[in-house]
KOLDO-727666 format. One line per 10 residues: number of its first residue (from 1); their letters; for each residue y, z, x of N, C-alpha, C. Coordinates in steps of 0.05 Angstrom, whole numbers, plus 5000, padded with zeros to 4 digits. Atoms other than C-alpha are relative to their C-alpha. Example, Ala and Ser with C-alpha at 12.3 -4.5 7.8 and 13.67 -1.06 7.14 Angstrom:
BEGIN
1 = as = 4976 5000 5018 4910 5156 5246 5024 5000 5018; 4976 4999 4984 4979 5143 5273 5022 5014 4985
This chain:
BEGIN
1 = xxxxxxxxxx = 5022 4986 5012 8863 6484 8077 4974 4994 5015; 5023 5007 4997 8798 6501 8107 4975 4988 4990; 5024 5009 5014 8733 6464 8090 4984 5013 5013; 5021 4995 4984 8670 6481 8097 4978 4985 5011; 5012 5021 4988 8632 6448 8150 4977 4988 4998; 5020 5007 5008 8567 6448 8132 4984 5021 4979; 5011 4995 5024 8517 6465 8079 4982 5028 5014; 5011 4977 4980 8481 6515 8136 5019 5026 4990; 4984 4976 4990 8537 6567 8134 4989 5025 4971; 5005 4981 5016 8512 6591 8068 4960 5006 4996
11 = xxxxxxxxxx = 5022 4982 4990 8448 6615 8100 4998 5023 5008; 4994 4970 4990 8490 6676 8128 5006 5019 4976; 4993 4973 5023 8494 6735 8095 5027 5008 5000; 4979 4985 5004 8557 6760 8071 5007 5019 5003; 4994 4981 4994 8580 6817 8109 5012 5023 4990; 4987 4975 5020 8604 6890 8073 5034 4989 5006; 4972 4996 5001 8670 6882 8101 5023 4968 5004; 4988 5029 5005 8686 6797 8097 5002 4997 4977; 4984 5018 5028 8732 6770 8050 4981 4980 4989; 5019 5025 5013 8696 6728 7997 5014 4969 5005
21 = xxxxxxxxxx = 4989 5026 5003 8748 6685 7997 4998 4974 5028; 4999 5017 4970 8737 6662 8069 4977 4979 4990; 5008 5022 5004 8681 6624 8035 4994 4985 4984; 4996 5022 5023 8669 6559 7997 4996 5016 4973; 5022 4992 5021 8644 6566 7927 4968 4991 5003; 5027 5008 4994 8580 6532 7946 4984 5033 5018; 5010 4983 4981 8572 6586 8012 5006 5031 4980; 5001 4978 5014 8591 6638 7961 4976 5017 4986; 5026 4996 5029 8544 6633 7909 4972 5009 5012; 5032 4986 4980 8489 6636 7960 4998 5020 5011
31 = xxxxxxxxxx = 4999 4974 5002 8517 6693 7985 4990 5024 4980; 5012 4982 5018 8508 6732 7928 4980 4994 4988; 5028 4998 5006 8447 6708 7909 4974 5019 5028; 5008 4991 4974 8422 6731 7984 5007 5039 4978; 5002 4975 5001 8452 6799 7962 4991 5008 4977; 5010 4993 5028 8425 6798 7892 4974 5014 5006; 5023 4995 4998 8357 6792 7922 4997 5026 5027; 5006 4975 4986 8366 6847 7980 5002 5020 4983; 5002 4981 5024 8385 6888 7914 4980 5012 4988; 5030 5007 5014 8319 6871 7887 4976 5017 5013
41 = xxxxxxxxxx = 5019 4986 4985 8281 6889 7942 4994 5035 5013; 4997 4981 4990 8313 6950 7954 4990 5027 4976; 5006 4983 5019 8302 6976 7887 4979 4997 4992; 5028 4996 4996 8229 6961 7891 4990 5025 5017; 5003 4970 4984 8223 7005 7948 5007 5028 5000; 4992 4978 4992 8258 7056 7923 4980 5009 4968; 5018 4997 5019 8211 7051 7854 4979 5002 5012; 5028 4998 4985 8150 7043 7900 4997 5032 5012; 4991 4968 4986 8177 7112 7937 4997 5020 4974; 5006 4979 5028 8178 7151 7865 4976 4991 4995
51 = xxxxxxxxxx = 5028 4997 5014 8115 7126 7842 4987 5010 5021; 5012 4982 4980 8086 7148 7909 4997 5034 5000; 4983 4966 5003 8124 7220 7900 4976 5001 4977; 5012 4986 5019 8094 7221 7840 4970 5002 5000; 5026 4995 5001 8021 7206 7847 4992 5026 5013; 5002 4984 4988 8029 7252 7906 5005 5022 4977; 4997 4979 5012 8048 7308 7858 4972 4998 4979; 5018 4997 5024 8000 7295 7801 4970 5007 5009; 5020 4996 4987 7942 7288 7855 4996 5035 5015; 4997 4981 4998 7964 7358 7879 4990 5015 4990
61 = xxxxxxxxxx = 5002 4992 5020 7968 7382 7813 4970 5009 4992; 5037 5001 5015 7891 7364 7797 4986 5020 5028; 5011 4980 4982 7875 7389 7868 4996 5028 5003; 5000 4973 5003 7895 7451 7857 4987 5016 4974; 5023 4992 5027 7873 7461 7780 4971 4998 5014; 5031 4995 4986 7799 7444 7818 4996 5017 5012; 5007 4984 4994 7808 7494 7856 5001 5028 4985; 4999 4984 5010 7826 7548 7811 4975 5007 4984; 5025 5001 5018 7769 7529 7769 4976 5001 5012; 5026 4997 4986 7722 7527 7827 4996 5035 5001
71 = xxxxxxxxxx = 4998 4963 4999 7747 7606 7838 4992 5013 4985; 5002 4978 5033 7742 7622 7765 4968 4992 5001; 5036 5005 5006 7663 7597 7769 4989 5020 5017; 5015 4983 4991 7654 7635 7827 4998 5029 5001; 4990 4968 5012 7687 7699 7808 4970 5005 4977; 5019 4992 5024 7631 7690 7743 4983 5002 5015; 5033 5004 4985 7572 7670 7790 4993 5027 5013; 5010 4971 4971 7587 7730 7840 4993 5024 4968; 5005 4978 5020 7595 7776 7768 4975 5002 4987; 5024 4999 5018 7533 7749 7736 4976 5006 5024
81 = xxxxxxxxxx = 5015 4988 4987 7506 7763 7800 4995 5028 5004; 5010 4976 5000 7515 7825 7802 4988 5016 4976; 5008 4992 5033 7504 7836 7727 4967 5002 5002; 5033 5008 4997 7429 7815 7751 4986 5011 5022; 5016 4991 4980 7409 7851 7809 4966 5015 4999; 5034 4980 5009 7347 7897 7776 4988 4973 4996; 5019 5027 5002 7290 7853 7768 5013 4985 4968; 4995 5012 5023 7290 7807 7708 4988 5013 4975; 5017 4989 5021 7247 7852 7671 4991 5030 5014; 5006 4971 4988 7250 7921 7678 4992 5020 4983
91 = xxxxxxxxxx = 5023 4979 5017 7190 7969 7664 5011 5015 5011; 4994 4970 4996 7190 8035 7654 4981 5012 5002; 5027 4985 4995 7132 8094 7662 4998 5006 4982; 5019 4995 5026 7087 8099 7600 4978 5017 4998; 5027 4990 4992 7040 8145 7585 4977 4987 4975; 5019 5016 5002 6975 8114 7560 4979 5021 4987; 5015 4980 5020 6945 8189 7526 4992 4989 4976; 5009 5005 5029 6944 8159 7458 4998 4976 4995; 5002 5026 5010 6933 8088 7468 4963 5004 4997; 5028 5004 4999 6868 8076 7445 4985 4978 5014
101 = xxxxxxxxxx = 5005 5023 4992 6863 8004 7470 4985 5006 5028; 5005 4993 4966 6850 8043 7541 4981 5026 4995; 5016 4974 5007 6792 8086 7549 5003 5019 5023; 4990 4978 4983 6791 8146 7597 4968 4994 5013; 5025 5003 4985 6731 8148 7651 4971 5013 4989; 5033 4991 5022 6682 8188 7604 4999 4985 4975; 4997 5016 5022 6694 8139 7551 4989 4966 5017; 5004 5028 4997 6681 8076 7592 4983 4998 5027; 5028 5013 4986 6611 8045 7612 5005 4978 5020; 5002 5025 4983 6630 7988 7637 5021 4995 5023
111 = xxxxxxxxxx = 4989 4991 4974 6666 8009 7698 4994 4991 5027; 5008 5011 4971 6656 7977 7769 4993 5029 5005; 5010 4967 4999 6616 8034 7802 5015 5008 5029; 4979 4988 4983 6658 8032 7863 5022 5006 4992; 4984 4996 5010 6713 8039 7828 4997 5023 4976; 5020 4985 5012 6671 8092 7782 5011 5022 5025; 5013 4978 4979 6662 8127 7852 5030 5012 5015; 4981 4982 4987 6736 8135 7874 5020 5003 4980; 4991 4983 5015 6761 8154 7807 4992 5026 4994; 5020 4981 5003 6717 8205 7801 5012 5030 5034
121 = xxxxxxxxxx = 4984 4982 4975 6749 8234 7871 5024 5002 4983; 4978 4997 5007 6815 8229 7853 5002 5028 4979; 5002 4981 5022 6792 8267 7780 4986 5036 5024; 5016 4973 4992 6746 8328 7822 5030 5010 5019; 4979 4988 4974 6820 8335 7877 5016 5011 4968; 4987 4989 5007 6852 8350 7814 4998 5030 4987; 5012 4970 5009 6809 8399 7780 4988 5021 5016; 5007 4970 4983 6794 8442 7841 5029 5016 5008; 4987 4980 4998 6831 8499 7850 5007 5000 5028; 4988 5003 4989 6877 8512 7903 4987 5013 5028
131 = xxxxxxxxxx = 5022 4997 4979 6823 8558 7947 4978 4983 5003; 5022 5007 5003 6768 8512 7942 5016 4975 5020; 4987 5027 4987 6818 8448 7972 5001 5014 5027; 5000 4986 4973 6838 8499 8030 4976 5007 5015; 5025 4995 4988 6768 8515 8039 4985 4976 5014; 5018 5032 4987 6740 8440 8050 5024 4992 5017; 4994 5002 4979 6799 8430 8095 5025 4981 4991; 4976 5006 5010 6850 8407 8049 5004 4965 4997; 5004 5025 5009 6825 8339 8033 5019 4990 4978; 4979 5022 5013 6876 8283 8007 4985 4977 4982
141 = xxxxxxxxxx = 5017 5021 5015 6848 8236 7948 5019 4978 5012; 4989 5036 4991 6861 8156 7970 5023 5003 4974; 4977 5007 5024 6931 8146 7927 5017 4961 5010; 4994 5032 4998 6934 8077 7957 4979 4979 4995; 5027 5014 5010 6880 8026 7929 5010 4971 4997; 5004 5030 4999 6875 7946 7939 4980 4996 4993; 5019 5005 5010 6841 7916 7889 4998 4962 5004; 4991 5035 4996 6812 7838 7901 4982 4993 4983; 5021 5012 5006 6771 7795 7868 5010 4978 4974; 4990 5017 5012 6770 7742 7814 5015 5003 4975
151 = xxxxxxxxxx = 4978 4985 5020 6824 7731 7754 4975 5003 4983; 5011 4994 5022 6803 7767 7691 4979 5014 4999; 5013 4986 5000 6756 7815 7716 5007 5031 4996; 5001 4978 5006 6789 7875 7699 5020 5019 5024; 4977 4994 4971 6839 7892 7767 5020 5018 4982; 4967 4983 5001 6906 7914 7730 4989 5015 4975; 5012 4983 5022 6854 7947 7667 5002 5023 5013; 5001 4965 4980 6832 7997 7720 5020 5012 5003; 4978 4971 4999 6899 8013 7733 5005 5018 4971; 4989 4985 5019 6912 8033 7669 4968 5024 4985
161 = xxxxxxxxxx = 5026 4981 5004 6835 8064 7653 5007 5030 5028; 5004 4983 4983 6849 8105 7723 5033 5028 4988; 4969 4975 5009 6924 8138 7695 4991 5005 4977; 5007 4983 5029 6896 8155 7638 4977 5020 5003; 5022 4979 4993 6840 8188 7663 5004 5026 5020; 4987 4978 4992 6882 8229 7714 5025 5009 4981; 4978 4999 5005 6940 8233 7661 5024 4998 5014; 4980 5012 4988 6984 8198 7689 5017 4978 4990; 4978 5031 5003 7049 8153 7681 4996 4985 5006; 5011 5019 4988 7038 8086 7683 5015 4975 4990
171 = xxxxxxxxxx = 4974 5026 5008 7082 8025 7699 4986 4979 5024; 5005 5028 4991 7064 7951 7718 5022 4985 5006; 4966 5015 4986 7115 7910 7770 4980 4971 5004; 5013 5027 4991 7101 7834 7770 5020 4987 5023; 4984 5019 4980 7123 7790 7824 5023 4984 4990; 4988 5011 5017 7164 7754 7772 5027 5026 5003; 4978 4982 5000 7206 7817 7760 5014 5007 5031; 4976 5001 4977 7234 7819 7831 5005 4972 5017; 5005 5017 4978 7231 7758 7857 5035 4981 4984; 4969 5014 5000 7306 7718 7855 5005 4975 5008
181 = xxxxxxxxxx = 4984 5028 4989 7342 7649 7861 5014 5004 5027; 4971 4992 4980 7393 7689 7905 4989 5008 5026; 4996 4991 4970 7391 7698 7976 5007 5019 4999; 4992 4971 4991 7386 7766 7998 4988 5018 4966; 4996 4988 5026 7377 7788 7923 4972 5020 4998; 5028 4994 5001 7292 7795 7929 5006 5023 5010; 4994 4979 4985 7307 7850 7974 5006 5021 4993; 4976 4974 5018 7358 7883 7931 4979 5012 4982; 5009 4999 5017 7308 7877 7876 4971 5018 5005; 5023 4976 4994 7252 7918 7917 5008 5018 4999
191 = xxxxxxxxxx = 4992 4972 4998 7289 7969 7931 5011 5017 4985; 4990 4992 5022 7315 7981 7867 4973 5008 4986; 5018 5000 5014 7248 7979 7834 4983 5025 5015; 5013 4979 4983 7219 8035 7892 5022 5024 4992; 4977 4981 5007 7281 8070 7890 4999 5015 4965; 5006 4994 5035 7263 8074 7802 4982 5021 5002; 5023 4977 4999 7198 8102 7823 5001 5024 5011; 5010 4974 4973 7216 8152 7879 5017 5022 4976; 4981 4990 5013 7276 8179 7831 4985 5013 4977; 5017 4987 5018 7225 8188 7771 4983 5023 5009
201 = xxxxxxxxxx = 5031 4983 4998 7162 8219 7807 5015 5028 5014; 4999 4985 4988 7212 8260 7842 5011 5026 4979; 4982 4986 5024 7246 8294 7776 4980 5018 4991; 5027 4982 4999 7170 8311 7758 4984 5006 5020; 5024 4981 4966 7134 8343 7827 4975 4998 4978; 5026 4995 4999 7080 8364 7785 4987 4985 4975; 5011 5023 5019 7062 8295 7740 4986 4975 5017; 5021 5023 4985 7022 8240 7769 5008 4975 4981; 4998 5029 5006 7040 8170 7770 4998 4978 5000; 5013 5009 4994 7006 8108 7772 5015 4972 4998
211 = xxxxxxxxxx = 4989 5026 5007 7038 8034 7791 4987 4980 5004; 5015 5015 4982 7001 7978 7800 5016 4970 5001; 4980 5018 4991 7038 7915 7833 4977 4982 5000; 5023 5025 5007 7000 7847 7804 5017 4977 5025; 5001 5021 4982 6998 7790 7847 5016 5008 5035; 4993 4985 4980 7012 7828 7912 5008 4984 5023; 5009 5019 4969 6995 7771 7962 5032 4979 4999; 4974 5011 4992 7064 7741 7935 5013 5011 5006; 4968 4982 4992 7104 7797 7957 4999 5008 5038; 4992 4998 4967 7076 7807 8024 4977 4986 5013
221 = xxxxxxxxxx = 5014 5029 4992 7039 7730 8043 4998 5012 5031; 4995 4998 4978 7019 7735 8117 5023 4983 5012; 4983 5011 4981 7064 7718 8169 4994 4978 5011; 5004 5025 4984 7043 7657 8198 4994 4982 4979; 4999 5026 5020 7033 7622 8135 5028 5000 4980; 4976 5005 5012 7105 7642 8109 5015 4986 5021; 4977 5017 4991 7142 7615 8173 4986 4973 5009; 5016 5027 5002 7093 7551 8165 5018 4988 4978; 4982 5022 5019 7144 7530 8106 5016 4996 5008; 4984 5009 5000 7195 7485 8102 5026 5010 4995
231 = xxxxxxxxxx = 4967 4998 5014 7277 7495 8104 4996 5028 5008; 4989 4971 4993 7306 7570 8108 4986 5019 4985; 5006 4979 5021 7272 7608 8053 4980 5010 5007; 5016 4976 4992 7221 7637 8097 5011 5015 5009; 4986 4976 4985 7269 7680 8129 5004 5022 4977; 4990 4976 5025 7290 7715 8058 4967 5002 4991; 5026 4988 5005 7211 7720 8048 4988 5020 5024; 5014 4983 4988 7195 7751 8101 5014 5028 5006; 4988 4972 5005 7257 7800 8089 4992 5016 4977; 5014 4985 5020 7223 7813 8024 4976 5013 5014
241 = xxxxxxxxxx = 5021 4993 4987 7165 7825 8062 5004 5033 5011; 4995 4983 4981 7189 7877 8109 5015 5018 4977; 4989 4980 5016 7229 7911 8047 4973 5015 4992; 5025 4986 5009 7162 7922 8005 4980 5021 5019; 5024 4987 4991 7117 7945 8065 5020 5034 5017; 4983 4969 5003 7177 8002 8087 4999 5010 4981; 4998 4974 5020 7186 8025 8020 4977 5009 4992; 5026 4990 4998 7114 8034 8017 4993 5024 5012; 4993 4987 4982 7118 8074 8074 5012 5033 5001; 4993 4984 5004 7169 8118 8052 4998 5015 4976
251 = xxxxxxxxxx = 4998 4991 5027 7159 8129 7985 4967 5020 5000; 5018 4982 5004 7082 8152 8004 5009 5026 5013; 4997 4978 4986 7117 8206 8052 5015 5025 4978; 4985 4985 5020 7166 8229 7991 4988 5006 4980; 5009 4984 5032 7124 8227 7927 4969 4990 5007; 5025 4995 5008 7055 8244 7938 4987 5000 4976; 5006 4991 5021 7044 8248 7863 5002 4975 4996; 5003 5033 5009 7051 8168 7862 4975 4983 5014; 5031 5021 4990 6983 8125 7869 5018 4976 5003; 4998 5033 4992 7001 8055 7886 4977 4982 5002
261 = xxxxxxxxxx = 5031 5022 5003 6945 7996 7869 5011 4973 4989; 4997 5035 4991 6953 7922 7891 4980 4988 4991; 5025 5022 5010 6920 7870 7856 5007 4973 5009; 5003 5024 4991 6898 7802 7880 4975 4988 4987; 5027 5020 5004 6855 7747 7876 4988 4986 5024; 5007 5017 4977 6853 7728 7946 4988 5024 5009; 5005 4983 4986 6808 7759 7985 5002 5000 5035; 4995 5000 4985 6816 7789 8044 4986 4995 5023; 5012 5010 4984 6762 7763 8079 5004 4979 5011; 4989 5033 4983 6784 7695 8096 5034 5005 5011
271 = xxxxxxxxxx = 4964 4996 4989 6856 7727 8126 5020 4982 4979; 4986 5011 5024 6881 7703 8056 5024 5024 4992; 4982 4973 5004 6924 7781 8061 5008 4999 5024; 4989 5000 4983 6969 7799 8102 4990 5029 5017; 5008 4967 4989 6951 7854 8158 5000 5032 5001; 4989 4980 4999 6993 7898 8160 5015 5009 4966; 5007 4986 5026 6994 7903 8085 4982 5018 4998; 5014 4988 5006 6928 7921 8079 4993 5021 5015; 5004 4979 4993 6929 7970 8133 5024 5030 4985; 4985 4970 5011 6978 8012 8085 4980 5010 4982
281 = xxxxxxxxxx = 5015 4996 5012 6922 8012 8037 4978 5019 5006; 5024 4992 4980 6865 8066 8049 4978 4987 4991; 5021 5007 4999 6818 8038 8008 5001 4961 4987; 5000 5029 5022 6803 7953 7990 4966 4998 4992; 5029 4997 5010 6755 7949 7939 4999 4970 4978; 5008 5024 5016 6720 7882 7906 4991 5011 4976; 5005 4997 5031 6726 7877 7835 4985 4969 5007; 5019 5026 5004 6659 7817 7818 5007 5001 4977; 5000 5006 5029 6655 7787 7760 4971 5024 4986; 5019 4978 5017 6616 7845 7703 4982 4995 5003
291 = xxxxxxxxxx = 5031 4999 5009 6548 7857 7707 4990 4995 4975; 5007 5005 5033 6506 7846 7645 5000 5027 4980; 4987 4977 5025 6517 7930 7626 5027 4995 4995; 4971 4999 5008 6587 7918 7631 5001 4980 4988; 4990 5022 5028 6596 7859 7589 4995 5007 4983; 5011 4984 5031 6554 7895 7535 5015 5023 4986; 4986 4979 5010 6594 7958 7536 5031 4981 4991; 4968 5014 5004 6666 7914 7538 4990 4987 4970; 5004 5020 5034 6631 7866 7473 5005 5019 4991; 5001 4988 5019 6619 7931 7437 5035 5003 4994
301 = xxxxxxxxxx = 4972 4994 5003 6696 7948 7453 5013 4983 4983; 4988 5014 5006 6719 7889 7438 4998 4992 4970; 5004 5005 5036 6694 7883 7365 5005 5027 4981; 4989 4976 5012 6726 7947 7348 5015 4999 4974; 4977 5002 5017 6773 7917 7293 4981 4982 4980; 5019 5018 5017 6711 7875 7256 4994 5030 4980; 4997 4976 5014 6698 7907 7193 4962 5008 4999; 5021 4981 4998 6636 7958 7193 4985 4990 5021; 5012 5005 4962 6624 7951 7270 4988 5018 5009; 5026 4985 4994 6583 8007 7281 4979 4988 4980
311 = xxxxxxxxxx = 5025 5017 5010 6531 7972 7223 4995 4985 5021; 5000 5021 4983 6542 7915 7260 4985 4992 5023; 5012 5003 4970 6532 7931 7329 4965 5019 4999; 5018 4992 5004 6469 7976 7309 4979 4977 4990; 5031 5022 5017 6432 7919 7266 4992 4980 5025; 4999 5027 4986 6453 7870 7320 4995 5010 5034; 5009 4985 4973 6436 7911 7382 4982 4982 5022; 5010 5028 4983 6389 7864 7423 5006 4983 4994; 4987 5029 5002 6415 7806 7401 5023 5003 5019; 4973 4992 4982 6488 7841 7429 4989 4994 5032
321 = xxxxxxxxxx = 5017 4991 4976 6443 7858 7495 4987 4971 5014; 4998 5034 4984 6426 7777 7503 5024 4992 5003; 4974 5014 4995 6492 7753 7492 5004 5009 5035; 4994 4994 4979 6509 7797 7542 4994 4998 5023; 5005 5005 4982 6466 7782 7591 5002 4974 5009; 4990 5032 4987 6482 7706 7586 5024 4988 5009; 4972 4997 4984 6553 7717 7596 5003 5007 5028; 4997 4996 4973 6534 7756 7662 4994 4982 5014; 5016 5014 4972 6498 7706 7692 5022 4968 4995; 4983 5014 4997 6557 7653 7671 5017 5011 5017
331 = xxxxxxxxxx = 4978 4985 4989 6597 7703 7704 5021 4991 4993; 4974 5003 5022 6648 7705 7644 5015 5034 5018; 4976 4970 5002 6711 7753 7661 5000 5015 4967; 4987 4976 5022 6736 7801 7611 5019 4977 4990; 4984 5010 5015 6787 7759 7597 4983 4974 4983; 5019 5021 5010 6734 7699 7581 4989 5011 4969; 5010 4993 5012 6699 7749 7539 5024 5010 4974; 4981 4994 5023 6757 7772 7494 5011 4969 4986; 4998 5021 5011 6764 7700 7486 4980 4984 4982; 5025 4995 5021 6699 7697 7454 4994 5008 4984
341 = xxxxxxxxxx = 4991 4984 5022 6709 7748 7410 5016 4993 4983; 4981 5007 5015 6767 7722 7385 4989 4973 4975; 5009 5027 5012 6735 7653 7370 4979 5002 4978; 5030 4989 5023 6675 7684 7334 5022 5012 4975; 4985 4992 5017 6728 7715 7293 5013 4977 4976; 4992 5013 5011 6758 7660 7278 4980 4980 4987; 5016 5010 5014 6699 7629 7256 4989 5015 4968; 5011 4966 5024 6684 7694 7204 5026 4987 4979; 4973 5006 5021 6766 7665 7178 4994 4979 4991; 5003 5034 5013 6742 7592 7168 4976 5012 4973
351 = xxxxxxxxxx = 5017 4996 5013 6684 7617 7131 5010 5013 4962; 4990 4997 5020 6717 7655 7086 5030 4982 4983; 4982 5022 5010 6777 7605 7076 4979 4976 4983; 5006 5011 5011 6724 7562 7050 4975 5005 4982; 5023 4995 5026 6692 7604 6993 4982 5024 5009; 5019 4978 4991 6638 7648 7032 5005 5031 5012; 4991 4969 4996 6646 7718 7027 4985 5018 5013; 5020 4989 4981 6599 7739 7085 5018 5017 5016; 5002 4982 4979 6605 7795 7132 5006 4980 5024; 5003 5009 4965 6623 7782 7207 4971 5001 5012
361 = xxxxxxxxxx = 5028 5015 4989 6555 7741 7229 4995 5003 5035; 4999 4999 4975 6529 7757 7301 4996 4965 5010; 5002 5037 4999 6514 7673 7293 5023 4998 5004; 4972 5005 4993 6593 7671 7300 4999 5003 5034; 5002 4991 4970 6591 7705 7373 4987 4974 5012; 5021 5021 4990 6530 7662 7390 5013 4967 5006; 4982 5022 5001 6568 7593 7372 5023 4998 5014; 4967 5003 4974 6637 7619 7412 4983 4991 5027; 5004 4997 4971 6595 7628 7472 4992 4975 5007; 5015 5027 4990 6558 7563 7476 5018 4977 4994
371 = xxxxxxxxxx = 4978 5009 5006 6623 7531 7452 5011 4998 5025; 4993 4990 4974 6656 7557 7518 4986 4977 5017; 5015 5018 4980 6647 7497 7574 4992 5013 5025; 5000 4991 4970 6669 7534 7636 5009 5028 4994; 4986 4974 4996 6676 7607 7645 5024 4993 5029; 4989 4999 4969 6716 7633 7702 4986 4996 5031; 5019 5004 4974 6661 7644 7752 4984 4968 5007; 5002 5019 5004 6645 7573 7727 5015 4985 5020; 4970 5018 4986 6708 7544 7750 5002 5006 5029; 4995 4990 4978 6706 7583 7814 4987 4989 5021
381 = xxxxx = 5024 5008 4990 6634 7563 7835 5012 4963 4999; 5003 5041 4993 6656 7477 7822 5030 5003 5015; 4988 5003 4978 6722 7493 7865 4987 4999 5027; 5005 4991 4988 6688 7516 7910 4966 4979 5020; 5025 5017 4995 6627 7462 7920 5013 4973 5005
């Protein structure tokens, strides 16, 4: 009988196809403990291999749900994009016959007189007869007008005092209503809003229509101070740019029966406009802050809703006629001055909230005004120093 020679032999591994019996029980045992643990190891690796498989799949899984869900956002984004193309706020053409709030040019004193002087054209091109235009040589009234000057003097009123005085449609586009988050969109949003107008004025030939585009200087900024900004978004401004001053262009060649009037606050004397804007313009005319008739005629307006305002303004007649002249020389806007009005009003509500059953007091007015720290021309004049 063989022995076994030493305690070494059961260091070897036990081969698939050797007899067990060839060795000891000692060299055995170790054998199969050897193969217990290559067992061991093998079925780690092959558990390590499925959990791998699987992460790989589950990670898949999510990868791909993310993407589906990125698709399904953009599918909405591109839809809600297009759902939004017209401006954010879209006017329509009003006519302004029966508003009273708006007076017509024989109704209203307090009128800039250049602005007096080329409404007044516009009105005499309409009421001459068709030999009388042929005879002077077939003169064209200005239907393009740039208006500048400071806020709250009365810029986007005119438009609506001037269409009412030619009867005319009349629709207000703010910068706000075309202007977009989206790349490329501003663009869309001009030409949709020109394209509104040309499609209207062209249905009526023989109606007159009056738009006036507030804050103008954002739609077409000069050129050298839009590609002075930062990052990419002067390129889509200055494609807005180039949209507005073509459809300008074309739209005066198609509907003659549409005025167009730009309002600002910048003037164009310090190259605060852009050039080739204002050369589409024929005429740019400075709106100042009201003289002391025009503040007087606007107070009387403005207290139209006080009760027995003709008494009123008759008893209180020079008194009215100081106010007014101390507002000119604050150089209060219109809008200053309706804020004055208001305040005096509300002084007339405290009064009677506590017991006194008085009449609207011209002492109310008096107290708004000297209440008032800074007008506008106020504020303008300490920028400005």
């Amino acid at each position: 009988m063989i022995q076994c020679v030493s305690q070494r032999i059961s260091k070897y591994p036990i081969f698939k196809n050797t007899p067990k019996d060839n060795y000891c029980a000692i060299g055995g045992k170790a054998a199969r403990e050897i193969n217990t643990d290559l067992d061991y190891r093998r079925k780690v690796v092959e558990q390590n291999e499925r959990l791998i498989g699987i992460a790989g799949i589950i990670g898949l899984t999510l990868l791909l749900g993310g993407f589906i869900f990125n698709i399904r956002q953009l599918v909405e984004l591109t839809k809600g994009k297009a759902d939004n193309k017209m401006p954010a706020v879209i006017r329509k053409f009003e006519s302004l016959k029966n508003n009273p709030q708006v007076p017509a040019l024989n109704d209203c004193k307090s009128i800039n007189k250049n602005l007096k002087s080329i409404l007044e054209t516009h009105i005499n091109r309409l009421k001459a007869g068709q030999d009388l235009i042929e005879e002077t040589g077939a003169p064209k009234a200005s239907n393009r007008l740039l208006l500048y000057g400071p806020p709250g003097v009365g810029k986007s009123f005119f438009g609506k005092i001037f269409a009412k005085s030619i009867d005319a449609e009349y629709m207000e586009v703010m910068h706000s209503d075309i202007n977009s988050m989206w790349v490329g969109e501003g663009v869309s949003n001009i030409k949709n809003v020109f394209q509104n107008i040309e499609k209207t004025a062209k249905k009526n030939p023989s109606k007159k229509y009056v738009v006036v585009f507030n804050e103008i200087d954002a739609m077409v900024g000069p050129v050298d101070k839009i590609t002075q900004s930062k990052g990419s978004h002067w390129i889509s401004v200055l494609e807005e740019r180039s949209a507005f001053l073509n459809s300008l262009e074309v739209l005066k060649e198609r509907t003659p029966n549409v005025t167009i009037i730009g309002t600002t606050n910048i003037s164009p004397k310090n190259n605060g406009l852009d050039r080739a804007a204002m050369s589409r313009f024929q005429n740019l005319v400075e709106v100042p802050y009201p003289d002391k008739d025009c503040m007087y005629e606007a107070l009387k307006m403005n207290l139209d809703k006080i009760k027995n305002k003709d008494k009123f303004i008759e008893e209180n007649d020079k008194e009215l006629k100081e106010l007014a002249e101390k507002m000119a020389e604050r150089n209060f806007s219109f809008r200053n001055l309706e804020f004055i009005v208001n305040e005096a009003k509300m002084y007339h509500l405290n009064d009677r909230m506590n017991g006194n059953k008085n009449d609207f007091k011209f002492e109310y007015l008096q107290k708004a005004q000297e209440a008032f720290k800074l007008s506008d021309g106020e504020l303008e004049a300490a920028a400005k120093s």
